[in-house]
C-alpha beads as a LAMMPS data file, in Angstrom:
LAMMPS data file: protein, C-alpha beads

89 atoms
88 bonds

1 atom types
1 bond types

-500.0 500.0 xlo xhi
-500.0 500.0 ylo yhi
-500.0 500.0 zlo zhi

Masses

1 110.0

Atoms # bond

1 1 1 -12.056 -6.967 -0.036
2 1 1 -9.482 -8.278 -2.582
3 1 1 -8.666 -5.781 -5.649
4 1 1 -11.340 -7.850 -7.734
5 1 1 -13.991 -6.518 -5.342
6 1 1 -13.003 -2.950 -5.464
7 1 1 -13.616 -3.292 -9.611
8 1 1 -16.961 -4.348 -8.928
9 1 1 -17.324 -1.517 -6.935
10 1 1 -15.953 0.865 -8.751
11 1 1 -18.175 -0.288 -11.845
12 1 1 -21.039 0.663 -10.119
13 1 1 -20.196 4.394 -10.465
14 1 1 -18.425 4.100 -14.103
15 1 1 -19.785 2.814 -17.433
16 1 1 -18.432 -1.072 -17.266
17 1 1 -16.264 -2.729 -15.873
18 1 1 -13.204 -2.300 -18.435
19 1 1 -13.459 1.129 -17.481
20 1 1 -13.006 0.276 -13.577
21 1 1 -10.352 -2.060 -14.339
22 1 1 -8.410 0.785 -15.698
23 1 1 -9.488 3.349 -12.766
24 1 1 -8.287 1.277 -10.141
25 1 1 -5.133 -0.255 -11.904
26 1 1 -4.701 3.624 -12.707
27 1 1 -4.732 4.898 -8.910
28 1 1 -2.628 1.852 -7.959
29 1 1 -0.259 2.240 -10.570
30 1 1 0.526 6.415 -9.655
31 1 1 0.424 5.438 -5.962
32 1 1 3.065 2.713 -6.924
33 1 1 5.038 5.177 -9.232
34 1 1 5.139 7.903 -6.219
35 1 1 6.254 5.423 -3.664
36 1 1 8.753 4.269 -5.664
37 1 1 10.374 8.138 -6.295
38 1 1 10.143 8.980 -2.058
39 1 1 6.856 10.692 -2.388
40 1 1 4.247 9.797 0.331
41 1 1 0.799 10.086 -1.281
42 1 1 -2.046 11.846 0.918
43 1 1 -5.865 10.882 0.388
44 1 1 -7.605 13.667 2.760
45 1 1 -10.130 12.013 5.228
46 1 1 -8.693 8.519 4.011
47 1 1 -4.836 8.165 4.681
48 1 1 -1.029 8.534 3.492
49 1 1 0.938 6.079 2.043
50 1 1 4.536 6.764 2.428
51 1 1 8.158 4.916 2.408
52 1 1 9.603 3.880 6.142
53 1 1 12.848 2.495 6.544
54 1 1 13.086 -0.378 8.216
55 1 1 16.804 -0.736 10.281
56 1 1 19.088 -3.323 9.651
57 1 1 19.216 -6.496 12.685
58 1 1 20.432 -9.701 12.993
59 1 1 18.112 -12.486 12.081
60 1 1 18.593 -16.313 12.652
61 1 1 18.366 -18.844 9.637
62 1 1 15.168 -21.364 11.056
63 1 1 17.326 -23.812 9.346
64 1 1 20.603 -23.912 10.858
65 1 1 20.198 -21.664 13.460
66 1 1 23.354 -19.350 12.028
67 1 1 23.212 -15.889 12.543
68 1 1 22.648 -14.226 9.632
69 1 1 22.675 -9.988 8.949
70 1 1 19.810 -8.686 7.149
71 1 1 19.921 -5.703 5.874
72 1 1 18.509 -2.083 6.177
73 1 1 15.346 -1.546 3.418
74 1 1 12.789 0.494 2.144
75 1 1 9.437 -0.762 3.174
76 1 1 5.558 0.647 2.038
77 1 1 3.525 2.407 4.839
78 1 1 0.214 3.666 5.418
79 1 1 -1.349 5.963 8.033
80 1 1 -4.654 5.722 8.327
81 1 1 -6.677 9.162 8.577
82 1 1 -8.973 10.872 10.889
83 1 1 -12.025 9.957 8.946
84 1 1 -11.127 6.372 8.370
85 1 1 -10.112 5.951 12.019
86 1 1 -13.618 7.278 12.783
87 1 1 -15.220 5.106 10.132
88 1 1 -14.110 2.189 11.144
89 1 1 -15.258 2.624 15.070

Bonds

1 1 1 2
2 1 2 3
3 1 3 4
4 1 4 5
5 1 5 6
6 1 6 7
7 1 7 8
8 1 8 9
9 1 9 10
10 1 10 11
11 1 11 12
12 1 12 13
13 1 13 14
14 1 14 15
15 1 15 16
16 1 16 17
17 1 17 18
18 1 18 19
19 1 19 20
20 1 20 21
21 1 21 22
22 1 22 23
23 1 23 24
24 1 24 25
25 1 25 26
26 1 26 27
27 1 27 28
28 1 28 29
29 1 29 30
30 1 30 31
31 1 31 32
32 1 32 33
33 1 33 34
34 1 34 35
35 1 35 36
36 1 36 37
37 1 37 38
38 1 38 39
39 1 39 40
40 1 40 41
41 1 41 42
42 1 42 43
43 1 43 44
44 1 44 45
45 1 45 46
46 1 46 47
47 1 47 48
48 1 48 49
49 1 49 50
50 1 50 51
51 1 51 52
52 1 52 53
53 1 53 54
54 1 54 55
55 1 55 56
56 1 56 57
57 1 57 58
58 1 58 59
59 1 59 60
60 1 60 61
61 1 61 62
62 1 62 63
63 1 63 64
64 1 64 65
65 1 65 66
66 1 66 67
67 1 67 68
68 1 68 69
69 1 69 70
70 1 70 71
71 1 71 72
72 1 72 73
73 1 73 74
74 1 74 75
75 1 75 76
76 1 76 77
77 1 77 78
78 1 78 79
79 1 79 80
80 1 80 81
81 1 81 82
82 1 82 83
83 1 83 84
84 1 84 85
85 1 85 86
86 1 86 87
87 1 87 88
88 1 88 89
């Protein structure tokens, strides 16, 4: 399901689909926004999306085969809940 699908979804429970456009671009955008402050956003039943760290390493360029260092970064995460792991089963 691609973010085009969850629209059509969506408009099956709002009035069109301008209106689900702006739902889900709306949810996206504040789960976006809250990521981007540190928060971890929790969806009871569903999952949290939080921020992980990811350490820095040494990497190899495919190229040349140089070493190169790659820094330590921020990366999105999300823990699936209870009820989702149990959905999906």
């Amino acid at each position: 399901m691609n973010k085009a699908d969850l629209v059509a979804e969506v408009s099956k429970v709002v009035a069109s689909k301008r209106m689900a456009e702006k739902a889900v671009a709306c949810i996206l955008g504040a789960i976006s926004k809250a990521l981007k402050k540190g928060q971890a956003v929790t969806l009871v039943g569903f999952g949290t999306f939080s921020v992980g760290r990811r350490k820095a390493r040494v990497g190899r360029n495919p190229r040349t085969g140089k070493e190169i260092k790659i820094p330590a970064r921020k990366v999105p995460k999300f823990t699936a809940g209870k009820a989702l792991k149990n959905a999906v089963k």
